[in-house]
NURO-98602 format. One record per residue (C-alpha): residue in three letters; z, x, y. Coordinates in steps of 0.1 Angstrom, whole numbers, plus 2048, in hexadecimal, padded with zeros to 3 digits. Layout:
<paros>
> r, pz, px, py
> ALA, Z, X, Y $
...
</paros>
This chain:
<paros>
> r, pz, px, py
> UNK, 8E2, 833, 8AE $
> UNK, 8BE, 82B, 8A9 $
> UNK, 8B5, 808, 8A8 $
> UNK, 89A, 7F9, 88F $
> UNK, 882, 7DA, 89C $
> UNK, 87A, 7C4, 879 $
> UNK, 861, 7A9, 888 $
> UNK, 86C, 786, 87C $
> UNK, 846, 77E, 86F $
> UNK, 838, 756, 872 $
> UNK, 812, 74B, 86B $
> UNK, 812, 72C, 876 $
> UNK, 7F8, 71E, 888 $
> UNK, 809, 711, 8A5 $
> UNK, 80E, 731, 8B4 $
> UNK, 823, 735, 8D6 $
> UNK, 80F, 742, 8F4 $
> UNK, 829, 75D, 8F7 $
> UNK, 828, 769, 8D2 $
> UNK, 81E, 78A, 8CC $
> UNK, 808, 797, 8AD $
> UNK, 810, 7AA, 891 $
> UNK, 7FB, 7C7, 893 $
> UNK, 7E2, 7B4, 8A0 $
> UNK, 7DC, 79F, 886 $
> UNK, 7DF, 77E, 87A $
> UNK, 809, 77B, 874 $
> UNK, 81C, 777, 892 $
> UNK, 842, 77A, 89B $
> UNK, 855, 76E, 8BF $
> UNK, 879, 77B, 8AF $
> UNK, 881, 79D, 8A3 $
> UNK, 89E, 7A8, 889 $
> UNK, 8AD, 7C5, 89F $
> UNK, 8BA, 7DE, 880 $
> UNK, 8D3, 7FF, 885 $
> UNK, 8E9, 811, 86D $
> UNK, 90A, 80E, 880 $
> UNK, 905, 7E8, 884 $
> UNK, 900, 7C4, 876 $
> UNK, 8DD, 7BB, 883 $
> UNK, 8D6, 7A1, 8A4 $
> UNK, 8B7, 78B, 8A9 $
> UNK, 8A6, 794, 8C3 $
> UNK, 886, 784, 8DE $
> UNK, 86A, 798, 8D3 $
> UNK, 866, 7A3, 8F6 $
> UNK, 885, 7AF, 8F1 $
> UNK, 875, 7CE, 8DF $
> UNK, 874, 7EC, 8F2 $
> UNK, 84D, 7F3, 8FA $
> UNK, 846, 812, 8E7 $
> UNK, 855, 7FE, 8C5 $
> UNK, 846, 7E3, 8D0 $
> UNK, 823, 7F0, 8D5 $
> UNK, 826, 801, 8B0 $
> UNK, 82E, 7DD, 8A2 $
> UNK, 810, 7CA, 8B9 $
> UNK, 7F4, 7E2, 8BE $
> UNK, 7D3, 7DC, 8AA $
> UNK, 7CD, 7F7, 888 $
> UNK, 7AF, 806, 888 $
> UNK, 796, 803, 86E $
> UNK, 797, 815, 84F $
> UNK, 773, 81F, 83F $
> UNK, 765, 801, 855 $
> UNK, 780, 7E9, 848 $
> UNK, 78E, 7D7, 869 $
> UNK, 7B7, 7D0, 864 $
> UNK, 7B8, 7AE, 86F $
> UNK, 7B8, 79A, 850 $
> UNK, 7C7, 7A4, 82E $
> UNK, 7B2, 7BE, 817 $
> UNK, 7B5, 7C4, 7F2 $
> UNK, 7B5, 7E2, 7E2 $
> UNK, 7AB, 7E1, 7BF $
> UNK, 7B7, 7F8, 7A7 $
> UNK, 7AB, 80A, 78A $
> UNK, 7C0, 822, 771 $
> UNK, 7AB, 837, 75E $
> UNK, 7C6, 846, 74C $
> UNK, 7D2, 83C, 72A $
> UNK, 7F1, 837, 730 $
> UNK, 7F4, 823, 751 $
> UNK, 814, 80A, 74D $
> UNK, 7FB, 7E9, 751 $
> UNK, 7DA, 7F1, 746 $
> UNK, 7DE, 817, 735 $
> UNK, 7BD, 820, 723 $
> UNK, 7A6, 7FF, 728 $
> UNK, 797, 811, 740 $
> UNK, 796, 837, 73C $
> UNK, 772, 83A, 72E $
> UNK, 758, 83C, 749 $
> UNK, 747, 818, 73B $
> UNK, 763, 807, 740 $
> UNK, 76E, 815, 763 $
> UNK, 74C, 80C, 76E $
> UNK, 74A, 7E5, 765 $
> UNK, 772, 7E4, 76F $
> UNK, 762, 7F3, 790 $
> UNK, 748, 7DD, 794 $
> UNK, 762, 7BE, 78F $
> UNK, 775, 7CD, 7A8 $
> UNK, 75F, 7D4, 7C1 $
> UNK, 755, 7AE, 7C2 $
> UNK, 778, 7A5, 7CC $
> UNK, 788, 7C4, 7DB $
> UNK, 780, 7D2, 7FE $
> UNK, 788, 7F5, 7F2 $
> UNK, 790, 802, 7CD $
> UNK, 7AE, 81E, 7C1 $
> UNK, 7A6, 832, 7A3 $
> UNK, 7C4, 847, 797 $
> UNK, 7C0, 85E, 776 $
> UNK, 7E6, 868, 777 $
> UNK, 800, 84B, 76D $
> UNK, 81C, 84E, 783 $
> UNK, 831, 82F, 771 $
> UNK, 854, 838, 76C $
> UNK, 857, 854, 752 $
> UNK, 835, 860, 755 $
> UNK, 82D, 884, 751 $
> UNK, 818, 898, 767 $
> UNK, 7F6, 89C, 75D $
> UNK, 7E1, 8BE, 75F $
> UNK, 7CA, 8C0, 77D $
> UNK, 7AD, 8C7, 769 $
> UNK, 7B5, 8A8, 750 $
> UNK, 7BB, 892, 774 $
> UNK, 79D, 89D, 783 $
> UNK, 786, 897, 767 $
> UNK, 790, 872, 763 $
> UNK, 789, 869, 787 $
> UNK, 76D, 880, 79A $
> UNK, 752, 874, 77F $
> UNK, 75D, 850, 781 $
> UNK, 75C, 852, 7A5 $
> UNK, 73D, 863, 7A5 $
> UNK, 72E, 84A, 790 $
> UNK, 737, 829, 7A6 $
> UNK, 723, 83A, 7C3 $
> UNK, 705, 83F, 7AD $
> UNK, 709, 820, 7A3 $
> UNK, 704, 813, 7C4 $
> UNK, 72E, 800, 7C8 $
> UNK, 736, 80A, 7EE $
> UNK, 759, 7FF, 7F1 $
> UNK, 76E, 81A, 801 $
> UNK, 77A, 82E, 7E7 $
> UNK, 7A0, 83B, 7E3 $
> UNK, 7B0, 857, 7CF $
> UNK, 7D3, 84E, 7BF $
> UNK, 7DE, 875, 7BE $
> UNK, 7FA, 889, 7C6 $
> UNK, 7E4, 8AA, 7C4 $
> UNK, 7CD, 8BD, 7DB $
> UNK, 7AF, 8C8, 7C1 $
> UNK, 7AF, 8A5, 7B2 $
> UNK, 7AE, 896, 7D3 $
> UNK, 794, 8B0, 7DD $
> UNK, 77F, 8A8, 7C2 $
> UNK, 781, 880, 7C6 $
> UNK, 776, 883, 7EF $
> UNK, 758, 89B, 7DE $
> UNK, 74D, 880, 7C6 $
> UNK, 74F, 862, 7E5 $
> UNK, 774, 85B, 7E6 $
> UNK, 77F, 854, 80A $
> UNK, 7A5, 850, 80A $
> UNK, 7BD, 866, 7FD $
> UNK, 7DE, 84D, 7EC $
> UNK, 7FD, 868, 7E6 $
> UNK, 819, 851, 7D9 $
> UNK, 82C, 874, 7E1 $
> UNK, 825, 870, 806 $
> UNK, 818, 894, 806 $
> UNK, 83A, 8A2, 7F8 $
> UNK, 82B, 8AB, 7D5 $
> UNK, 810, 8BF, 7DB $
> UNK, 811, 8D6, 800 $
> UNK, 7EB, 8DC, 801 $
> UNK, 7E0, 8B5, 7FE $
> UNK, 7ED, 8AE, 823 $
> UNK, 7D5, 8CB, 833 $
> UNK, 7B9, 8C2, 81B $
> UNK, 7BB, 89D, 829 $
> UNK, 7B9, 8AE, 849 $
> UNK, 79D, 8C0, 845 $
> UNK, 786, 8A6, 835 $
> UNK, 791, 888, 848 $
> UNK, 799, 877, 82E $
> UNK, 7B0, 853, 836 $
> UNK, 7D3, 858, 821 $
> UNK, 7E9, 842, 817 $
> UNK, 813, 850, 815 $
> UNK, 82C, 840, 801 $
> UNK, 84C, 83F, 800 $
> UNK, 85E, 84F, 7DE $
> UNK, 87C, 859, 7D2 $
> UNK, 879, 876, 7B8 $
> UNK, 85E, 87B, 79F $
> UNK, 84D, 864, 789 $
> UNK, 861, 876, 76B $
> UNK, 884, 86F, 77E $
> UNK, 882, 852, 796 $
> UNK, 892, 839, 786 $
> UNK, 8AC, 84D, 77D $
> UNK, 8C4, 842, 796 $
> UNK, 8B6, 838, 7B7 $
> UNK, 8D1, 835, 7D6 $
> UNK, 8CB, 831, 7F6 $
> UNK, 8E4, 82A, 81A $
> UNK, 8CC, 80E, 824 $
> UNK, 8AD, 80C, 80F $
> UNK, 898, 7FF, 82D $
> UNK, 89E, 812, 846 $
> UNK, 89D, 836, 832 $
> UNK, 87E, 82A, 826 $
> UNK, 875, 821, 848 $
> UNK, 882, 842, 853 $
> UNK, 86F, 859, 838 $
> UNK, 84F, 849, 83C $
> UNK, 852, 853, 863 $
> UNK, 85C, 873, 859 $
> UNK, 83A, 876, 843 $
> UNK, 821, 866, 85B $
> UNK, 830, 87F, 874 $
> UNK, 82C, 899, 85B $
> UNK, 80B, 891, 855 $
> UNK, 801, 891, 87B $
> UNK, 80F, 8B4, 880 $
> UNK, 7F0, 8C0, 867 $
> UNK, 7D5, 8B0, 87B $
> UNK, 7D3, 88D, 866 $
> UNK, 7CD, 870, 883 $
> UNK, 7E7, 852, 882 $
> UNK, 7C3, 840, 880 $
> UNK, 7C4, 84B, 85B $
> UNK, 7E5, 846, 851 $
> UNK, 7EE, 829, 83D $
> UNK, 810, 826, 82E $
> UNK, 823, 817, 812 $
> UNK, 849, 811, 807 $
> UNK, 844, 816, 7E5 $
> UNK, 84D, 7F8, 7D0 $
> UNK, 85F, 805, 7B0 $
> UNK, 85B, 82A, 7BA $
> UNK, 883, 837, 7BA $
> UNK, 891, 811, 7BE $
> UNK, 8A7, 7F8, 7AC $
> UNK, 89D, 7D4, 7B0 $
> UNK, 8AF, 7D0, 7CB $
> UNK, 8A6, 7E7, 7DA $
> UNK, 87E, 7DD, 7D6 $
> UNK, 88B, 7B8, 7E0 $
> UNK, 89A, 7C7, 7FD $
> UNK, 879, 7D9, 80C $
> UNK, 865, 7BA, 801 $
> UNK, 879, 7A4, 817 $
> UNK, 878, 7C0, 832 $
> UNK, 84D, 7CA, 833 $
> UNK, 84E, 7BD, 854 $
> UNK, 85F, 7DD, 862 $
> UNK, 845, 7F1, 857 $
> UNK, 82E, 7EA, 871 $
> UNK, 843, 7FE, 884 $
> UNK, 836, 81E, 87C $
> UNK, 814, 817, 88E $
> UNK, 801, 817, 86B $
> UNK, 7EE, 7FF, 853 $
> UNK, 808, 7F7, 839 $
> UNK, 7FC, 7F5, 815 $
> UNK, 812, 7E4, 7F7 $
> UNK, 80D, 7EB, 7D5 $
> UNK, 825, 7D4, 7C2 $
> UNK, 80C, 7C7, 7A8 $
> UNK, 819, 7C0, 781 $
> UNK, 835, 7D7, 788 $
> UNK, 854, 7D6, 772 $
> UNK, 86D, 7C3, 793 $
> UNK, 855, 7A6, 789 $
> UNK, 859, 7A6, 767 $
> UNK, 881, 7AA, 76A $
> UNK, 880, 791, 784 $
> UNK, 866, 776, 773 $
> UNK, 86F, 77F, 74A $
> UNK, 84A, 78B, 748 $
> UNK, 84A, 7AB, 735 $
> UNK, 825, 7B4, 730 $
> UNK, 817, 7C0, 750 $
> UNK, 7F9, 7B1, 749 $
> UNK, 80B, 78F, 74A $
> UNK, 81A, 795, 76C $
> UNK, 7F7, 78A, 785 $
> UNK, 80C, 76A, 78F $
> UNK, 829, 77D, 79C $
> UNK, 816, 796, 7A8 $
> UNK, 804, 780, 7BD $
> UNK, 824, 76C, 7C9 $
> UNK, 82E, 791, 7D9 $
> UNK, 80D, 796, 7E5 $
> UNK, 80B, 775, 7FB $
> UNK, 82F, 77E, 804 $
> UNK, 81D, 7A0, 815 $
> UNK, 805, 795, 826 $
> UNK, 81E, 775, 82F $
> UNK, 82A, 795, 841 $
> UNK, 80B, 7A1, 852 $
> UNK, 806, 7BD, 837 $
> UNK, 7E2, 7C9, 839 $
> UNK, 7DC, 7D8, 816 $
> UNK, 7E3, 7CC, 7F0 $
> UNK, 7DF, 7E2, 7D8 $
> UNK, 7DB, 7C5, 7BB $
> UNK, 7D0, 7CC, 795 $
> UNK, 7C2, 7A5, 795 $
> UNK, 7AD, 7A6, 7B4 $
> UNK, 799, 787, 7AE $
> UNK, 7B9, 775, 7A5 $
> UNK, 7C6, 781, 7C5 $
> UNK, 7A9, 77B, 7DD $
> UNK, 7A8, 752, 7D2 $
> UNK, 7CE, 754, 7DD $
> UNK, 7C9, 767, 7FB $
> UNK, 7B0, 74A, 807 $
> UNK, 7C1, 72D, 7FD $
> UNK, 7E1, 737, 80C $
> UNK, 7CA, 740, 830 $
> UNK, 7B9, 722, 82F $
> UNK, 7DC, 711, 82F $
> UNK, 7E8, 725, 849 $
> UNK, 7CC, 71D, 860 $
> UNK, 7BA, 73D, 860 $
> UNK, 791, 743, 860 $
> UNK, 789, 742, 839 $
> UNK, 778, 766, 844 $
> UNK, 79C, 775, 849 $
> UNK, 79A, 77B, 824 $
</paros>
């Protein structure tokens, strides 16, 4: 039976000489949670790890559009669709997008633009319609000089296309390439970074009744079975991120459950990105029902991450989460630049 190697994560600064990094970054770990179906999980030396798991867990991520891995990055995001479940329409005409941009791009190191709700219950919208909210806004943040890396929240391959035309750089498929069969070669061929999530069903069904054996490990398990997917095409590991997919075809346990697990992530040999912000486990959780209320709990999670050596945030309140990010550093003991 396979066995599962969940790094037990510390940031202290009085790190052990025999410690090893997570990733090669900043979080470190000398004790492993050592996970399989058929059995209650042991603690385990880190050394303990076999070396090819182990080397996945350690080994340095490259950089992604010239964004090293070592220290925590922030991915801003910015709906321009009407109906988004935090901010629907307050930024869907191209005015708008661009100052939200602009206040982005001062806090973010990279910005998401998605012009196709995927909250739960949300219908699909026509390529056409999808590609016309997000190509000309893209478009118009590289003529307006904003050079953050640029990524495409799509699950389709002529949206996408149209996005890495306009200056987009990364392709975000919160279907993991399952939706749409010609976005994985299209990645291929352009180079584009991607980032695959973890689902389970559609946006229109997901919450219908999620079930799962062991939440973390088949997530675990069918993001292995997508970056491996995505290799097979010709798309390096060097531009894979990936992501579990907070609220995506999960209870709030199960969301609680993969929050408390991240760490096991960095298993896959990837960048792992979290996108958690305002969602609706915070608001159950906190009593917070406006989304637009939620940037304290949102940013609770998002220390949590990064607590766990997660590289990308994928925030709504970037600024918000930036001062957080450097205060909780600076505490830590880490260079003020790791932010």
């Amino acid at each position: 039976m396979r066995r599962y190697f969940r790094p037990i994560v510390q940031n202290d600064p009085a790190r052990p000489a025999d410690a090893l990094p997570i990733a090669g970054g900043w979080a470190w770990f000398t004790r492993a949670e050592e996970l399989r179906r058929d059995g209650p999980p042991r603690i385990i030396p880190a050394h303990a790890i076999p070396f090819e798991e182990r080397a996945a867990l350690t080994a340095p991520r490259p950089a992604l559009a010239g964004l090293t891995m070592d220290r925590p990055r922030i991915m801003g995001i910015l709906n321009v669709t009407p109906d988004s479940f935090s901010d629907g329409g307050r930024f869907d005409r191209p005015e708008a997008a661009l100052e939200q941009a602009r206040a982005l791009a001062a806090a973010s190191d990279m910005i998401d633009i998605g012009g196709e709700s995927t909250r739960p219950g949300a219908p699909e919208v026509a390529v056409q319609d999808e590609i016309g909210r997000t190509a000309p806004v893209i478009a118009a943040l590289r003529d307006a000089g904003i050079a953050r890396p640029i990524s495409i929240d799509t699950r389709k391959a002529p949206v996408a296309e149209a996005a890495l035309a306009a200056g987009a750089v990364m392709v975000n498929d919160v279907s993991g390439f399952d939706f749409d069969p010609a976005l994985a070669p299209l990645t291929a061929r352009t180079g584009a970074l991607v980032c695959l999530m973890h689902a389970q069903g559609t946006p229109e069904t997901m919450q219908a009744d999620p079930r799962y054996e062991n939440v973390l490990l088949d997530v675990y398990d069918a993001l292995a079975a997508r970056v491996a997917r995505a290799q097979a095409v010709g798309i390096p590991r060097s531009h894979i991120v990936v992501d579990p997919g907070i609220g995506f075809g999960k209870t709030l346990g199960h969301n609680l459950a993969l929050l408390r697990g991240l760490s096991l992530f960095h298993g896959l040999g990837c960048p792992v990105l979290l996108g958690a912000s305002r969602k609706s486990f915070i608001g159950i959780i906190s009593g917070v029902e406006d989304a637009r209320q939620r940037a304290p709990g949102s940013i609770a999670v998002a220390l949590a991450a990064a607590q766990q050596g997660v590289q990308i945030l994928r925030v709504h309140d970037a600024a918000e989460t930036r001062q957080a990010l450097r205060v909780d550093q600076a505490l830590k003991g880490l260079d003020r630049g790791h932010v």
